[in-house]
N, C-alpha and C positions, 0 to 999 in steps of 0.2 A: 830366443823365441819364448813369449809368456804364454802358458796356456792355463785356462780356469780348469777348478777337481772340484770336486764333492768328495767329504767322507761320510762314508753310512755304515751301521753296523748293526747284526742280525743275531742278538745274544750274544754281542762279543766277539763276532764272528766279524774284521773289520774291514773292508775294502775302500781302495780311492777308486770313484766311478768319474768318469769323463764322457763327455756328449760327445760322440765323433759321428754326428750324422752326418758333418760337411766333408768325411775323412780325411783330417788335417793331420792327427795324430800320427808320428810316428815309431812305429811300435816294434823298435826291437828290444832283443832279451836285457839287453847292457840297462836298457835307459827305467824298462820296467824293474828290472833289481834293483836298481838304487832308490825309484820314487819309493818302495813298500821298505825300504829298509830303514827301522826302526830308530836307526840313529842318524843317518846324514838323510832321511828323506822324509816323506810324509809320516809314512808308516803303517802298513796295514800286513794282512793274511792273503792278499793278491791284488790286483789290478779288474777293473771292468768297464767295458767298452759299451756304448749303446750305440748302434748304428741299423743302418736304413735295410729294411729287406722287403721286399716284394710278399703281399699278402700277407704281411702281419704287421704289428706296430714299432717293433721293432726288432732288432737281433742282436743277443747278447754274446758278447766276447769275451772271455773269462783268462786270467796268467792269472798262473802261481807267484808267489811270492820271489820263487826264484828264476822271474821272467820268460818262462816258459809259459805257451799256452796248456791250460789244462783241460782237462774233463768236468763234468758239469757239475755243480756248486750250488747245494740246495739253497746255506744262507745268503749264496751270494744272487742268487735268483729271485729270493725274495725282496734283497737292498735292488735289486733291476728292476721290478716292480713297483717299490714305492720312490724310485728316484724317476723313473718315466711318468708316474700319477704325479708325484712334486712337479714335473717337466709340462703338464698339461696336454699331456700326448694320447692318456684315455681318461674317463668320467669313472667306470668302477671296474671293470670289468678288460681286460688283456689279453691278446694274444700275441708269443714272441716265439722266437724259432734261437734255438743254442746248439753245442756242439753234440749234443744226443738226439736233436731232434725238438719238435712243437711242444711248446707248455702253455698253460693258462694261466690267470694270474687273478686274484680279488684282493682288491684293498677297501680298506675302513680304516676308521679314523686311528684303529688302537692295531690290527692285525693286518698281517699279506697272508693270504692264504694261496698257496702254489699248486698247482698241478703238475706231481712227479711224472717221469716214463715209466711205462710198466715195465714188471721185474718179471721175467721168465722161467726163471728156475733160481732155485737156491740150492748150494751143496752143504750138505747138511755130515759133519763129522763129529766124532767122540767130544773131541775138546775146544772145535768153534762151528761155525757156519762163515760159508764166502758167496760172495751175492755182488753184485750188480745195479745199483741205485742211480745209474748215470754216471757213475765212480767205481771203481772196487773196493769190496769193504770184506775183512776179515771181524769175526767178531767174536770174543768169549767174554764167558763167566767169570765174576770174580765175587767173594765173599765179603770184601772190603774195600770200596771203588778209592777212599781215602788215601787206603796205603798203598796202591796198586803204582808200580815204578814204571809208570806209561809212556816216556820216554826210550828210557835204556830196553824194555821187552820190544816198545812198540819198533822200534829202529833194529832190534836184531829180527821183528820177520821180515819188514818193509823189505830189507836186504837181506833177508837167509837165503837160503840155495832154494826155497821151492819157489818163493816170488820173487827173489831179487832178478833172475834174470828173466822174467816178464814182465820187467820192467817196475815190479813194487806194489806196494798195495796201502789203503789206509787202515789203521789196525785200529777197534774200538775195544772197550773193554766195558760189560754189564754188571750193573747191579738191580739183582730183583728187590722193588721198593714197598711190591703190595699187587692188588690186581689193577693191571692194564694204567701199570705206573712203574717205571727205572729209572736207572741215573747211567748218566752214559760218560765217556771220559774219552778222546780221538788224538790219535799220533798222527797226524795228516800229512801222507806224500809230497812232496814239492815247497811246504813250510818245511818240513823236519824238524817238526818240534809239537807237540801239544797245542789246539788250539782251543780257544774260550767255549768253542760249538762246531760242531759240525754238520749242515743239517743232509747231506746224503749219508751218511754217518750214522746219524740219528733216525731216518728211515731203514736202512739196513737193521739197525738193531731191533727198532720195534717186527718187522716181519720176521724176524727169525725168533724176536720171544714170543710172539705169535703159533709159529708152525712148536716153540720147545711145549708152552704154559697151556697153547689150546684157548687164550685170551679171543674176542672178538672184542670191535668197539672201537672209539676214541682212545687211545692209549696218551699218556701225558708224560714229558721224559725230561729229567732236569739234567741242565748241563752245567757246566763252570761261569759260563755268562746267561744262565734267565732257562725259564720254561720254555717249552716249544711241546706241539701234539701232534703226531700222527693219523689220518684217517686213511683206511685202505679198503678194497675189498679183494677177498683172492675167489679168483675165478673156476682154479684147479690148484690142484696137492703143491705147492710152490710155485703159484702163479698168480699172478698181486697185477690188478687195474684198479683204477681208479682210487690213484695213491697221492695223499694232500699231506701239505708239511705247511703247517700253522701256528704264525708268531708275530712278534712285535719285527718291526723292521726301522733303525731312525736316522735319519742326518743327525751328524754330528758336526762338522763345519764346511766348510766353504774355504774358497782362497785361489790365490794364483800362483804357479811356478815356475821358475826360467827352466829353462832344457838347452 
């Protein structure tokens, strides 16, 4: 069986996306590992589905790299966005439903700008903050994001005894770059491994240097693959609506593959 992909990538962030509104796909974990796997397959940071749902444009499906489905995927929300406006399926403006729930979507020529879920609380500790962006995200400080070993740390919490057995967590690690500007660095659960960007990753971080710095605003945060911005507002003492994750989003190529 041949089926056409798209790849699109969101700062680096790199997914094969497939049109499955006629639900042809079939989508177990064997066949999703291999398409994202760097050497015998396409190659990306997961899988994503576009498919049909009642009262929106459409419904985004999201696997990890290690052909599990995952939990929700800021960049990868945002490449579902600009491959539905590529698809000619809305004019500027989106509404899709994913595995957290309803989001929004605006595209222009150069950005996708997303509409996150809101975050209800954040736990706030000595040496990180854990929060909830659609994802789990642990998050600390670091003095030197260059030489920060984000792997070997990020993989001993993913797995240590507090989160390994609920099931893990994605670990970022912050550098303060100035006001209402960081650099972020993400060991991401179900890659296991370092990815170019993260963008629930990346919203986790800015609200928690928000509630440390006392920032409001636009915050702008660089990652391994490209800028991306933050917009949020918190409604209560650790409580964020009307949360946007703002960036470039691009096709990279096209093609067919046997299954």
């Amino acid at each position: 069986m041949e089926i056409p992909f798209f790849k699109y990538q969101g700062t680096g962030n790199d997914f094969v996306m497939i049109d499955n509104r006629s639900g042809y796909f079939p989508s177990s974990q064997k066949l999703i590992e291999s398409l994202c796997h760097r050497r015998f397959g396409i190659g990306a940071d997961g899988l994503i589905l576009l498919e049909n749902a009642e009262g929106y444009d459409f419904r985004m499906v999201y696997f990890n790299a290690d052909g599990r489905e995952g939990s929700m995927c800021g960049n990868g929300g945002r490449c579902a966005v600009r491959f539905a406006h590529d698809l000619g399926m809305f004019d500027q403006e989106t509404s899709f439903i994913a595995v957290d729930g309803p989001h929004e979507g605006v595209a222009t020529k150069e950005i996708i700008r997303l509409k996150m879920g809101s975050v209800n609380g954040v736990e706030r500790h000595e040496k990180y903050d854990f929060l909830n962006t659609g994802s789990p995200h642990y998050v600390t400080y670091v003095d030197d994001i260059q030489e920060t070993e984000v792997v070997s740390i990020g993989k001993d919490i993913r797995y240590g005894s507090e989160f390994g057995p609920k099931g893990g967590t994605n670990v970022n690690f912050v550098q303060l770059l100035g006001e209402n500007h960081i650099s972020v660095r993400t060991y991401e659960r179900g890659v296991e491994d370092e990815t170019y960007s993260c963008g629930t990753g990346v919203t986790a971080c800015v609200l928690s240097a928000h509630l440390r710095e006392g920032w409001n605003g636009l915050v702008t945060v660089e990652t391994l693959g490209g800028t991306l911005q933050v917009d949020y507002l918190e409604k209560d003492r650790s409580k964020f609506d009307d949360i946007y994750l703002i960036g470039p989003a691009v096709r990279v190529f096209e093609g067919n593959v046997n299954i």
